[in-house]
C-alpha positions in Angstrom: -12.6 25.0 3.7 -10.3 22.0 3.3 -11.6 18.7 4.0 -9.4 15.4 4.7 -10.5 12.0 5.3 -8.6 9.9 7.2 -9.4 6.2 6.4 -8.4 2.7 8.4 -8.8 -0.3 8.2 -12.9 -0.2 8.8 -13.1 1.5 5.7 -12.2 -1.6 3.6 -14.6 -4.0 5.8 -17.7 -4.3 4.0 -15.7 -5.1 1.0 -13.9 -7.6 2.8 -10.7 -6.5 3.8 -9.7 -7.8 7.5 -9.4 -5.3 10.1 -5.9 -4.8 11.3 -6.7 -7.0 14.6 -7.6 -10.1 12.5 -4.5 -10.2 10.3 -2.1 -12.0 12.3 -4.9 -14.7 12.8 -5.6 -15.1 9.0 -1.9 -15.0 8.5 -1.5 -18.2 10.2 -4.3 -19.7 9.4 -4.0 -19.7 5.6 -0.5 -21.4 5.6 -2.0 -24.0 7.9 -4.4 -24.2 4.7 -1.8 -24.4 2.1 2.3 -24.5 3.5 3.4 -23.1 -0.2 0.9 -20.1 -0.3 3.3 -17.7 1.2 7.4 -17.6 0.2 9.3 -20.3 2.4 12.2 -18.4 3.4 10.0 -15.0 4.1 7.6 -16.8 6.2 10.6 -18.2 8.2 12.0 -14.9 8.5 8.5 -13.9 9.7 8.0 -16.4 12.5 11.8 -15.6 13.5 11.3 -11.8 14.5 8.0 -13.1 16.1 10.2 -15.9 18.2 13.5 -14.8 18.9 13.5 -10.9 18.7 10.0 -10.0 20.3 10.0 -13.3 22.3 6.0 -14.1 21.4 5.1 -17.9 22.1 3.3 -19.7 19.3 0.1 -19.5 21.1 0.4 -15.5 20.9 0.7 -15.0 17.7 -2.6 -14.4 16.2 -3.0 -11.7 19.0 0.3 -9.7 17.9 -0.2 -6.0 16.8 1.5 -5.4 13.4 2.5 -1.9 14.9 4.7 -4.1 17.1 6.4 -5.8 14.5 7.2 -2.8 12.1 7.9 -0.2 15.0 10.7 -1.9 16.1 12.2 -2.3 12.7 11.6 0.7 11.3 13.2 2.8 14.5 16.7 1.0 14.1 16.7 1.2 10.5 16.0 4.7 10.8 18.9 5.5 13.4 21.4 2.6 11.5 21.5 -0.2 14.9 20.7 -3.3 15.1 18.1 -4.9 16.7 18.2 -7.9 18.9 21.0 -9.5 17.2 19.5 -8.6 13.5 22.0 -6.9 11.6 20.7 -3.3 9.2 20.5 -6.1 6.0 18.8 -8.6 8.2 16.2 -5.8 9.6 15.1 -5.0 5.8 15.1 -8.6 4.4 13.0 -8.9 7.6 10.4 -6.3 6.8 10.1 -7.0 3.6 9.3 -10.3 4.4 6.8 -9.2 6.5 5.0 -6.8 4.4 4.6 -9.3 1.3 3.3 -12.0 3.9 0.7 -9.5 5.1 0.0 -8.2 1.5 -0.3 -11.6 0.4 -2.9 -12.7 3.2 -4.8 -9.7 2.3 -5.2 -10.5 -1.7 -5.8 -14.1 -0.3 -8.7 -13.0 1.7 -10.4 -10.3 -0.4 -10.2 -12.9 -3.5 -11.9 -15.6 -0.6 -14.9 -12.9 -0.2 -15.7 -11.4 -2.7 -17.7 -8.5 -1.5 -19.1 -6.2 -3.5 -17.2 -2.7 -3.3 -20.2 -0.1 -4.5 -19.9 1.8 -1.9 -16.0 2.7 -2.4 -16.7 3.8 -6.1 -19.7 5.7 -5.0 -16.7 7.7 -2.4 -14.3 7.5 -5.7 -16.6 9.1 -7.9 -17.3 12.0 -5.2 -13.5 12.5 -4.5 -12.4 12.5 -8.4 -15.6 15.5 -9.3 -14.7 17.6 -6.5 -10.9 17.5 -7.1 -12.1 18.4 -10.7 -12.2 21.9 -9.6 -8.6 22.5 -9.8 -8.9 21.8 -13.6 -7.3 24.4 -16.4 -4.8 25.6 -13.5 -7.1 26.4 -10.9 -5.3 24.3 -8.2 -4.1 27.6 -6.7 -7.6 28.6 -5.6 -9.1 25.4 -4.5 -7.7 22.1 -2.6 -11.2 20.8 -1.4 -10.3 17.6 -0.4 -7.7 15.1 0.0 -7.6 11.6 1.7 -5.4 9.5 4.5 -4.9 6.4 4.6 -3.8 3.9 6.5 -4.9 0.8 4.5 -3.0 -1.3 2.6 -5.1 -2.8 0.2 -5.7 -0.8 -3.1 -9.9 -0.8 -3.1 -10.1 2.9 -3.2 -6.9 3.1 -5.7 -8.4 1.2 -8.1 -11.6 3.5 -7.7 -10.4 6.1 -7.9 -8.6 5.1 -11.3 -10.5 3.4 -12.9 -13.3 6.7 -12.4 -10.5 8.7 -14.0 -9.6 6.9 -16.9 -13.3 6.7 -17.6 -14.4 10.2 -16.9 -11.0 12.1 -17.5 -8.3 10.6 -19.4 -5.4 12.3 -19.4 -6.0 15.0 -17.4 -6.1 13.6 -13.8 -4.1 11.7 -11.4 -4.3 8.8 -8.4 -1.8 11.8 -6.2 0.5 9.6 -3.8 2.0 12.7 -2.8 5.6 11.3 -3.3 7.5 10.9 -6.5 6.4 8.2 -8.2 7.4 6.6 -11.7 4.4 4.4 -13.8 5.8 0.8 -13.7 5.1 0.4 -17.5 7.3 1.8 -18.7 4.9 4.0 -21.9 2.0 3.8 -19.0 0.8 8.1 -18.9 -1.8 7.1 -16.6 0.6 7.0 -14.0 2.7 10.3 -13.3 3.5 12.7 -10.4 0.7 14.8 -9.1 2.7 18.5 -9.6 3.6 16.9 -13.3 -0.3 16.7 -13.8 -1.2 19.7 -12.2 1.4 21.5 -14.6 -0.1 20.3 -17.4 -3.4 22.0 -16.7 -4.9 18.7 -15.0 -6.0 18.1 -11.7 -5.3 15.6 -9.1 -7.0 13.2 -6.0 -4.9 13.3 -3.1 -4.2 9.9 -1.0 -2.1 9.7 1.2 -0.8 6.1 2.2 0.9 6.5 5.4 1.8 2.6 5.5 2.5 1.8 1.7 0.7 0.2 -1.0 0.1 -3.0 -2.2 0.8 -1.8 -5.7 3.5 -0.2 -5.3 7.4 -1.4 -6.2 10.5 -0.1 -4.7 13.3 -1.0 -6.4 16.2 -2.5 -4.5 18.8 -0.3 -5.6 18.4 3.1 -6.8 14.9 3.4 -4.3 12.6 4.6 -7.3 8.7 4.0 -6.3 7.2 2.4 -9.1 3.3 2.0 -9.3 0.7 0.1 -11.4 -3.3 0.3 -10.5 -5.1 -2.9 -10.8 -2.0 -4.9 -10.0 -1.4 -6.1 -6.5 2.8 -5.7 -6.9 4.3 -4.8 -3.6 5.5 -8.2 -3.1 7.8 -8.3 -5.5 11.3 -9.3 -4.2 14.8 -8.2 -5.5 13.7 -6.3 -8.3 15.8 -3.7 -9.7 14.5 -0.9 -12.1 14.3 -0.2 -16.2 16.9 2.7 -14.8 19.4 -0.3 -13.1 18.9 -3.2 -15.4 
């Protein structure tokens, strides 16, 4: 028997990530702390969509759902219309902007805690030995557990790497479940999962539903680029080794 976790945002608490409902409020609150802390032309772009495509008053915005914000977006980029007057260039300057303001408030407020995040390597540890039963090809046989998430932040990423590299270097995998290139460039930490598992390694599934904060799209050919440790997702404009 399979089992899958499926992680939100409660997950991250006790190590002192926000919950999804206390974003928007943070958000707000740390540029009323410091005006330069988030890009000046994303967080215009930001309080735009909030003003004049959902039609939010000032007052309302530390009570706006982030599903509302993406949803939108996402469903006329995915059928190629506009949306409220925001052309297809405008949506995606648009959500990017919005993604690196909320990855941004996120590093700013885990850095501001500093909780202590035990209890995530204790789940890493147990994750990374059990997936170590599909070692020396035996991934055919067993899948015993793999993990959703909806999160974010990269607390369990980190984990779940940093176990790894410890325990077994070079023959295990962080497992997006996508293709994925490392962002350094000589990095063989970072690979595909099926590359790994071809090589007579294993791999820990996690599944990120919502992105990553550390990982890098680049702007024209689409390649996924990821580094653990590093908080890169808000980038902006990069191209790739492959484009440069």
């Amino acid at each position: 028997m399979k089992t899958v976790f499926v992680l939100g945002a409660g997950f991250s608490k006790e190590a002192g990530a926000p919950m999804q409902a206390e974003i928007m409020g943070e958000i707000f609150k740390i540029h009323q702390e410091d005006s330069n802390y988030f890009n000046g032309s994303d967080f215009q772009l930001f309080e735009n969509l909030l003003t004049e495509q959902l039609y939010y008053k000032r007052e309302q915005f530390k009570d706006v759902q982030i599903e509302d914000m993406f949803t939108p977006l996402d469903r006329c980029l995915a059928d190629n219309i506009q949306f409220r007057g925001l052309s297809i260039e405008q949506m995606t300057k648009t959500r990017d902007a919005v993604f690196n303001i909320i990855g941004l408030a996120i590093r700013r407020i885990l850095e501001r805690k500093g909780n202590s995040k035990e209890y995530i390597d204790h789940f890493a540890e147990y994750l990374v030995r059990t997936c170590s039963e599909r070692l020396g090809g035996n991934y055919r046989q067993h899948d015993p557990v793999s993990v959703i998430s909806t999160n974010w932040d990269i607390l369990l990423d980190n984990s779940l790497y940093d176990y790894i590299q410890r325990n077994y270097h070079g023959r295990a995998v962080v497992d997006y479940c996508c293709y994925i290139s490392s962002l350094e460039e000589r990095d063989e930490t970072v690979k595909p999962g099926l590359e790994m598992l071809g090589a007579g390694g294993f791999n820990v599934k996690l599944l990120k539903i919502h992105g990553s904060l550390n990982w890098l799209q680049c702007s024209r050919c689409m390649r996924l680029y990821v580094g653990f440790n590093k908080k890169i997702g808000v980038a902006r404009g990069a191209t790739c080794r492959h484009c440069d």
